[in-house]
C-alpha positions in Angstrom: 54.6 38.6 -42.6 54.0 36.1 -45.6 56.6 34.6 -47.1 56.8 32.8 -49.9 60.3 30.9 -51.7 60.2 30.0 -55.0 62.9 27.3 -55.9 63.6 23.6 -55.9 64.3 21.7 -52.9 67.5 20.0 -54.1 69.1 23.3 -54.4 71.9 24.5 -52.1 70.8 28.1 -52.4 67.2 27.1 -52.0 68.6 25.2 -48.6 70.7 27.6 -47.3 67.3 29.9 -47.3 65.4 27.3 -46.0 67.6 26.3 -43.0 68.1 30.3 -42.1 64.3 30.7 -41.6 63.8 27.5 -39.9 67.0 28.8 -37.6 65.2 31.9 -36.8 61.7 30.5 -36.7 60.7 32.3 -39.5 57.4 30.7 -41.4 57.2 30.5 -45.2 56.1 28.6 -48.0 58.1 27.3 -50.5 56.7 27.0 -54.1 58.6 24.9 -56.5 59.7 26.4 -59.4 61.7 24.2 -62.1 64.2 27.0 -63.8 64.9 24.5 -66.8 63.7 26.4 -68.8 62.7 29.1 -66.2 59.0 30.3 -66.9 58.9 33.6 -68.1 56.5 35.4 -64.8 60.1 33.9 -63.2 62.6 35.7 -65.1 60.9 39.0 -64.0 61.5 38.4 -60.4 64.8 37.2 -61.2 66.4 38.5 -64.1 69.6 36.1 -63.5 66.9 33.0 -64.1 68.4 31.6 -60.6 67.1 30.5 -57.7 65.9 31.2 -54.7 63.6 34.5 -54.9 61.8 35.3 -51.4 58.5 37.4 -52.4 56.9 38.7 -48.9 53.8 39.0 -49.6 53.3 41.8 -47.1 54.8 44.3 -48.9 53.7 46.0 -52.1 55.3 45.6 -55.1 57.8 45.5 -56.0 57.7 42.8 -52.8 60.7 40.0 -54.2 64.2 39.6 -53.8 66.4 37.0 -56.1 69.9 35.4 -54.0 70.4 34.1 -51.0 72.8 36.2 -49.5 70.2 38.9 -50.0 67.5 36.8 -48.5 69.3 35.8 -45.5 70.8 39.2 -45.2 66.8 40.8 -45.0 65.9 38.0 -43.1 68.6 39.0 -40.1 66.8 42.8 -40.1 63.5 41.5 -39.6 64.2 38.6 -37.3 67.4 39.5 -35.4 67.4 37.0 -32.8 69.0 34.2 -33.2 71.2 36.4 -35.2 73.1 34.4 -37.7 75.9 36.9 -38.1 78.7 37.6 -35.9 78.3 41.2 -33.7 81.5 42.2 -33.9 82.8 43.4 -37.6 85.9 41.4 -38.5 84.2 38.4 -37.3 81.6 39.6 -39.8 83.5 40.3 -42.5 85.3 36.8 -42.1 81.6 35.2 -42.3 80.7 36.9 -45.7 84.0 35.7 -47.2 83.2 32.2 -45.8 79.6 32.4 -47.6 81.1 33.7 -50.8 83.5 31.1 -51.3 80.8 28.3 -50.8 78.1 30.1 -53.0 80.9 30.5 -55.5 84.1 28.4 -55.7 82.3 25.2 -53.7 79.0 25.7 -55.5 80.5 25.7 -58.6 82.9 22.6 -58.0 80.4 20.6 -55.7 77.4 21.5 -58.6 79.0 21.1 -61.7 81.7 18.4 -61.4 79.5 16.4 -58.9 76.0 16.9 -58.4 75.0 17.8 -61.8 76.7 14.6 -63.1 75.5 12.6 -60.9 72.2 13.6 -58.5 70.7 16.3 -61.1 71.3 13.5 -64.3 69.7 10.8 -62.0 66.6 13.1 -60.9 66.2 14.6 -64.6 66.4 10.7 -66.2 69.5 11.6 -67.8 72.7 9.3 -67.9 74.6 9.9 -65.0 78.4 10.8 -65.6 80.1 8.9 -62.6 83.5 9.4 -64.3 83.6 13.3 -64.3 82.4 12.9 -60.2 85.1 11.0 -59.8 87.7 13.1 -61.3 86.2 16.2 -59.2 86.9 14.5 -56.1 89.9 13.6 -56.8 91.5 16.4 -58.2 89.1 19.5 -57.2 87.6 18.6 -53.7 90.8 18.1 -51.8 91.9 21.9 -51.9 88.2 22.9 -50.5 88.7 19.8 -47.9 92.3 21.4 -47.4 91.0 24.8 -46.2 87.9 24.0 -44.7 89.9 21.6 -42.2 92.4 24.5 -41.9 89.9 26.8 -41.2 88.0 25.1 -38.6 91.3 24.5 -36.2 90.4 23.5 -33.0 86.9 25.1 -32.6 83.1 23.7 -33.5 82.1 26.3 -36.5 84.0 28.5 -38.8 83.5 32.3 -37.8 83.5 33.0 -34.2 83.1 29.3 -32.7 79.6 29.8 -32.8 76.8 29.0 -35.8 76.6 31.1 -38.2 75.3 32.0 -42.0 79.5 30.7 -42.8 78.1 27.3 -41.9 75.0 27.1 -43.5 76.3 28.2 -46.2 79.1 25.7 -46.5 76.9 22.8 -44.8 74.4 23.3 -48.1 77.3 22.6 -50.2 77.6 19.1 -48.6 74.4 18.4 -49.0 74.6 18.4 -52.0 77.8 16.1 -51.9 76.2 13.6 -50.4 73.4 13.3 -52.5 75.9 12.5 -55.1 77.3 10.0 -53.3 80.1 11.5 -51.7 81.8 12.9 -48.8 85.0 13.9 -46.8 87.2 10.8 -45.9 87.4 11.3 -41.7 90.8 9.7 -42.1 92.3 12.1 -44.1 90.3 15.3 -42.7 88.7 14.1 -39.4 88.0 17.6 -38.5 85.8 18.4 -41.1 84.1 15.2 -41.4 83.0 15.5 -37.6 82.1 19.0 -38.4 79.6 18.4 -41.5 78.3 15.4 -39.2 77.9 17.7 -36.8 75.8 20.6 -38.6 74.1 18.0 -40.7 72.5 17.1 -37.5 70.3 20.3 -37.0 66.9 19.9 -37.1 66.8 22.4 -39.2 69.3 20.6 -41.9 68.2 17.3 -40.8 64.6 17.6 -41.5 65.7 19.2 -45.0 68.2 16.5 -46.2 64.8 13.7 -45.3 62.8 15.5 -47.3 65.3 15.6 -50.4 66.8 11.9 -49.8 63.0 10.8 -50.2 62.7 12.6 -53.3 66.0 10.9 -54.8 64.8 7.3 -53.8 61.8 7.8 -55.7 63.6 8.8 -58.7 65.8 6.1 -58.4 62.9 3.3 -57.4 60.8 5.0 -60.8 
């Protein structure tokens, strides 16, 4: 099987893909693809101009497939083991709700009010816009800090108290959080913070965030 995902690296989506095949030991080759403007061969493989689309090169055409929940969701048929879904069906259905509410209400907080403004506008040479970051955190992040604590209780992940596509999916958000600058005060939400320490510590997250911190130093040394 050949693999190929196009995307940008600093991308949560683009991560969470990333992190899933490393997981399951899954080779592939990521080509960058910059979607500002997206080039139009791109907007035929994904007519939602987002990122990331997995083509497996294997297959005929038509061989692509645009999200990541649908990547990561072929990628458990064809590589089961480690499976990064839980076996048994609530637990399941609790994981899918976990990775919508990251690829949806923390993507669009964590992305718009703090990445974007900050990170993106640094790595695009545009002025960054500490003030709207600020304001995120203080008045958006809290309620996501608020449930992800909540959620996690007393075990080690968020579905099932073992790892699972809930935490990668979540984990990619703070990714991206910290590349802004910011992250969970462990005084106010100690859980957590242990927690995104914790997964952030992966080799497979930890080679990932390298890669992408190297690429925002050199922005910033340019």
């Amino acid at each position: 099987m050949a693999l190929v995902i196009y995307g940008m690296g600093p991308s949560p989506f683009v991560r969470k893909v990333r992190v899933a095949f490393v997981e399951k030991g899954m080779d592939y080759t990521l080509e960058n693809v910059n979607i500002f403007p997206a080039p139009d061969w791109f907007k035929e493989i994904s007519p939602l101009k987002r990122i990331p689309v997995l083509r497996d090169t294997d297959r005929p055409e038509p061989n692509t497939i645009p999200d990541s929940s649908a990547i990561c969701a072929y990628a458990e048929q064809v590589q089961p083991t480690p499976s990064l879904y839980p076996s048994e069906g609530f637990e399941r259905g609790r994981a899918a709700w976990i990775e919508e509410y990251a690829d949806t209400e923390m993507a669009g907080v964590v992305g718009l009010g703090v990445f974007r403004p900050v990170a993106l506008a640094a790595l695009m040479g545009k002025d960054i816009d500490a003030a709207t970051a600020e304001k995120t955190m203080a008045e958006r992040m809290p309620a996501i800090f608020d449930f992800l604590e909540a959620e996690l209780g007393d075990d080690d992940y968020l579905v099932g108290n073992s790892f699972s596509i809930a935490d990668i999916s979540v984990a990619t958000q703070f990714v991206n959080l910290q590349h802004a600058g910011f992250k969970p005060d462990a005084a106010q939400w100690p859980k957590l913070a242990a927690y995104v320490a914790r997964i952030h510590d992966r080799p497979s997250f930890k080679a990932l965030i390298e890669e992408e911190a190297a690429l925002f130093a050199k922005t910033r040394a340019a």
